[in-house]
C-alpha positions in Angstrom: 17.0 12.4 2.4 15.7 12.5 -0.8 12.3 11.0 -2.1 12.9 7.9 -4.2 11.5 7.7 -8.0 8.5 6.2 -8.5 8.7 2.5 -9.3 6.4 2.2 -12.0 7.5 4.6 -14.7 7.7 4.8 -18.3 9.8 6.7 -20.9 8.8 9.9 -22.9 6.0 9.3 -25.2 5.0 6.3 -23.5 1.2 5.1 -22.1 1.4 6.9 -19.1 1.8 10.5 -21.1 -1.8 12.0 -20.9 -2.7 14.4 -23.9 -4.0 17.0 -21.4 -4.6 19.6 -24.1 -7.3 17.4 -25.4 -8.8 16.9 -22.0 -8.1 21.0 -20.3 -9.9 21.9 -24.2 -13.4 18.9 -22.8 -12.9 21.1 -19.1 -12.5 24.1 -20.9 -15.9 24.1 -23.3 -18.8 22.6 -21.5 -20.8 25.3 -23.5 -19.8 22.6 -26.0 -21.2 20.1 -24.1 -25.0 19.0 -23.8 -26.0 17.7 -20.2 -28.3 14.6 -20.8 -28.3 13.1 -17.4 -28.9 15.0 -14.2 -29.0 12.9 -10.7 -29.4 12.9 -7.3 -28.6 10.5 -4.4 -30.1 11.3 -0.9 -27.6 10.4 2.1 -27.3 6.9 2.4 -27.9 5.5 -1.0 -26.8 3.8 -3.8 -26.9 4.5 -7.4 -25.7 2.8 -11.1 -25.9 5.0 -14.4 -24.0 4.4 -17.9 -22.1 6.7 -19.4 -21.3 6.1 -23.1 -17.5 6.5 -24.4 -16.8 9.7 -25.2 -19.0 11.5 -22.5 -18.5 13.0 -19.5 -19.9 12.7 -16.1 -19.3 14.8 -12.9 -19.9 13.7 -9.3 -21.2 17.0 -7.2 -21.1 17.7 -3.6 -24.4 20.2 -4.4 -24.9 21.2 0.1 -21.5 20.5 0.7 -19.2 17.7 2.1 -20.1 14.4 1.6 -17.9 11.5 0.6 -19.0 9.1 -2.2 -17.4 5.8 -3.0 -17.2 5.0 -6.9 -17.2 1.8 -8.8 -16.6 1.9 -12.6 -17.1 -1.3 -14.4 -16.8 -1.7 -18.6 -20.4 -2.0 -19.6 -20.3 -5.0 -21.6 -17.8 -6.9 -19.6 -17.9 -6.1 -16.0 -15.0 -8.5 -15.2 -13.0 -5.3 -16.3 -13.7 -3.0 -14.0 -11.7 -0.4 -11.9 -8.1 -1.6 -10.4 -7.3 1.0 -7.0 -4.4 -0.5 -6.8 -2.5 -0.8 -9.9 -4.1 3.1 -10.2 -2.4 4.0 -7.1 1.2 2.4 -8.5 0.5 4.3 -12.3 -1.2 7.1 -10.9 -1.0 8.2 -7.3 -2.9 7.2 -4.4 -5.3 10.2 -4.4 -6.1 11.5 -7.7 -6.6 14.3 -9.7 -6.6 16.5 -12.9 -5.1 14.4 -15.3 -5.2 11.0 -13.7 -6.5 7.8 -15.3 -8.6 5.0 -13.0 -7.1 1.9 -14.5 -8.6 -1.4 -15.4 -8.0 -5.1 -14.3 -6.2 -7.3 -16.4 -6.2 -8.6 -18.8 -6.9 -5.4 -20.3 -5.2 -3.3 -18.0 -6.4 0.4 -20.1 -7.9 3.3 -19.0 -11.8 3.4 -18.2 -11.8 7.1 -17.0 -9.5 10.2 -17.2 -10.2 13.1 -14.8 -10.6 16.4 -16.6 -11.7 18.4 -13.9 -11.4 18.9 -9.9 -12.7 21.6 -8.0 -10.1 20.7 -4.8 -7.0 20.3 -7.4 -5.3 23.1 -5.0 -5.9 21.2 -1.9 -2.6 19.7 -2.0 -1.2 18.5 1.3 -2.4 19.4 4.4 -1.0 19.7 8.0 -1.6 16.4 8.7 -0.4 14.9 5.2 -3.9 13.9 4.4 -4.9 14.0 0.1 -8.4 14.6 -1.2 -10.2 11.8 -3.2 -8.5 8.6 -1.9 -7.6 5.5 -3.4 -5.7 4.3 -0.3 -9.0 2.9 1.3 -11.9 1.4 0.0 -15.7 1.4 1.4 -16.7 0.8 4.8 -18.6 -2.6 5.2 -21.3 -4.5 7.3 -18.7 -7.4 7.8 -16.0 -5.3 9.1 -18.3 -3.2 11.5 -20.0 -6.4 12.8 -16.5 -7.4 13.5 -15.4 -3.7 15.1 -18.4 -3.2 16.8 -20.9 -6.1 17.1 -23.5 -4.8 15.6 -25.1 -5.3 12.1 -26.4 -1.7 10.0 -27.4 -2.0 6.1 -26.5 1.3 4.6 -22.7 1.0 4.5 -21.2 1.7 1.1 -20.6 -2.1 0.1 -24.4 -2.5 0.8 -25.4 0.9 -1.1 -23.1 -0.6 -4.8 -24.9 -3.8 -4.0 -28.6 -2.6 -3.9 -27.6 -0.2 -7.1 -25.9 -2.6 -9.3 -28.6 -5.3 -8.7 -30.6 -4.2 -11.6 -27.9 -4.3 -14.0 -27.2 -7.9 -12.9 -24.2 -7.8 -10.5 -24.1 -8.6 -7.6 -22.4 -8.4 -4.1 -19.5 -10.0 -6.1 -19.2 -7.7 -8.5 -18.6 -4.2 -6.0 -14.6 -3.6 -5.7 -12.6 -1.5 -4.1 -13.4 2.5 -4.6 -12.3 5.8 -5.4 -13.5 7.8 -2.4 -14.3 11.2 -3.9 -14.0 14.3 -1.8 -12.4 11.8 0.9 -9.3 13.6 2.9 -7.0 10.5 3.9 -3.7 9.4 4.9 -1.4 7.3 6.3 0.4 8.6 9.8 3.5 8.6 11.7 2.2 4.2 12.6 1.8 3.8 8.9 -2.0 3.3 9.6 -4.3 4.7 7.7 -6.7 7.7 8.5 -9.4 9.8 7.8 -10.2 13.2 8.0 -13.7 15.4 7.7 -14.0 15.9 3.9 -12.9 19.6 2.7 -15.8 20.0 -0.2 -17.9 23.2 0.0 -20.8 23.1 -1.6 -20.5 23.0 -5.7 -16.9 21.3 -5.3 -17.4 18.9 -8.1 -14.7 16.1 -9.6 -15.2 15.5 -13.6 -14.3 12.4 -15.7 -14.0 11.7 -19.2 -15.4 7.8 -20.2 -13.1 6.1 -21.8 -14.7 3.1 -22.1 -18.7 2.5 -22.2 -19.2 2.5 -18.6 -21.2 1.6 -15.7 -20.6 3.5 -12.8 -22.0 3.1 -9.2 -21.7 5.8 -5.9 -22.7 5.7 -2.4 -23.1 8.4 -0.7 -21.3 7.2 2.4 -23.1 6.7 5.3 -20.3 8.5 7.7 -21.1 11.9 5.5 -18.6 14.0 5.5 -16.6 12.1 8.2 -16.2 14.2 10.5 -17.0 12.0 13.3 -15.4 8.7 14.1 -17.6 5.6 12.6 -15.5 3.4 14.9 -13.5 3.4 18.2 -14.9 5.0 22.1 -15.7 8.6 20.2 -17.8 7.1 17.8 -21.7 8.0 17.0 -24.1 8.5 14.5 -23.2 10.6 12.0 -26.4 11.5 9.6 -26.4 14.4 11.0 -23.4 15.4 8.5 -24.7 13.3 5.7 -25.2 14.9 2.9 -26.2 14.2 -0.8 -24.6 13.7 -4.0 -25.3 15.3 -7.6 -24.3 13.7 -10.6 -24.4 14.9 -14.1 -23.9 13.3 -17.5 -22.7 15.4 -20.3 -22.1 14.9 -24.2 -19.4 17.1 -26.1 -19.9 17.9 -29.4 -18.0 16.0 -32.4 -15.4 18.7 -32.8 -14.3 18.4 -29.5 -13.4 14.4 -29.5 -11.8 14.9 -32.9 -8.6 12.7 -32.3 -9.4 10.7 -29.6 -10.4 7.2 -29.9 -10.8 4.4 -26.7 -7.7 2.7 -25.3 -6.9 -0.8 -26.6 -6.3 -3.0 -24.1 -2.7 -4.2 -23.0 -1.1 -5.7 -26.3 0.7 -8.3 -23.7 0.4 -11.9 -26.6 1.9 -14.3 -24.6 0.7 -17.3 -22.5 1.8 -16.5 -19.0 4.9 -19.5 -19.7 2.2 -22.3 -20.4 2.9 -24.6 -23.6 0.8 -26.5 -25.7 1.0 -30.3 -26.1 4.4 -32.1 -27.3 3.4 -33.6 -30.6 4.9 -37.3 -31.1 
């Protein structure tokens, strides 16, 4: 039996065509690129940083495996922020080269284009598990309280919240993710699994800002998940934790010459609402 078409689809020329010359010429020339920003995050953290439209930034496994869980909001509205799963119905549900992480409505535009990915020839393993996952979202206190009965701080909801506090989100404002460098998928139940992370160390995945962003990572607190964080196998894992690199760049001119940010969705109606009758 064949696969079925995708459902969400558009014709030739239309918004979901990607000029990848413009972004394999950005993944092509960092030489052409300064690096302004360079950060790390130890195992078990959080951490917010802006990256201006038109600059890059690249998430680094710099020791190896490690998963990180990414939030992208737009920096001067954060109501707009990343959408997993109208990305999963434009996109795919793990991402790569070429993919766009999609806003909310009512903008509905791209924040971030991936230029670059270290794992692109991963593919599709064994097991039908996909690197960097959009099928998921982070691990939680409330959920392990509820799985285990036991409270821990340093799960990747807590990590966004403690690095998006100075910015002046909150709790609220921390979505669901893109797990980078996160092997997942869904098996012969139709549940949902994970699988230890394939990164080596200097595996990196690289995105071009769209948008004036805020971004925010974890590095999760079940490292590279190799070991189960819940069920009768289950045990600390920081022994597999690892950190995460990050790295701002800024191209020069020549190389953004053409591109200008996304509008948002041109939709001008008012979702069937009417004024009043006038007399």
């Amino acid at each position: 039996m064949g696969s079925p078409e995708a459902a969400y689809r558009v014709g030739e020329g239309g918004v979901l065509d990607v000029d990848t010359a413009f972004y394999d010429r950005l993944a092509a020339r960092s030489d052409d690129q300064e690096v302004v920003e360079h950060l790390v995050l130890p195992i078990r953290s959080g951490l917010a940083w802006e990256v201006p439209a038109g600059h890059l930034f690249r998430i680094i496994a710099p020791e190896g495996p490690q998963v990180g869980d990414l939030n992208l909001w737009n920096r001067h509205d954060p109501r707009e922020r990343l959408w997993a799963s109208r990305t999963r119905q434009l996109q795919s549900a793990h991402v790569s080269r070429h993919d766009r992480l999609w806003s909310t409505l009512p903008r509905l535009r791209p924040l971030a284009t991936i230029t670059a990915d270290s794992l692109e020839d991963y593919g599709t393993d064994a097991d039908g598990g996909r690197v960097h996952d959009l099928l998921g979202t982070r691990c939680d206190p409330y959920v392990n309280r509820i799985l285990t009965g036991e409270d821990f701080d340093l799960h990747c909801h807590s990590n966004l919240t403690r690095a998006v506090l100075p910015y002046g989100l909150t709790e609220f404002d921390v979505h669901d993710v893109l797990n980078v460098f996160q092997c997942t998928g869904l098996n012969d139940e139709d549940r949902y699994f994970m699988k230890a992370s394939p990164a080596r160390p200097g595996d990196f995945l690289e995105f071009f800002a769209e948008q004036d962003l805020l971004c925010a990572l974890s590095t999760c607190p079940g490292g590279d998940l190799s070991v189960p964080l819940w069920g009768p196998d289950a045990r600390d894992p920081i022994d597999v934790c690892r950190p995460l690199a990050v790295e701002i760049r800024r191209p020069s001119p020549d190389l953004l010459r053409g591109w200008s940010p996304p509008e948002p969705a041109a939709y001008k109606g008012a979702h069937g609402l009417r004024g009043p009758v006038q007399g």
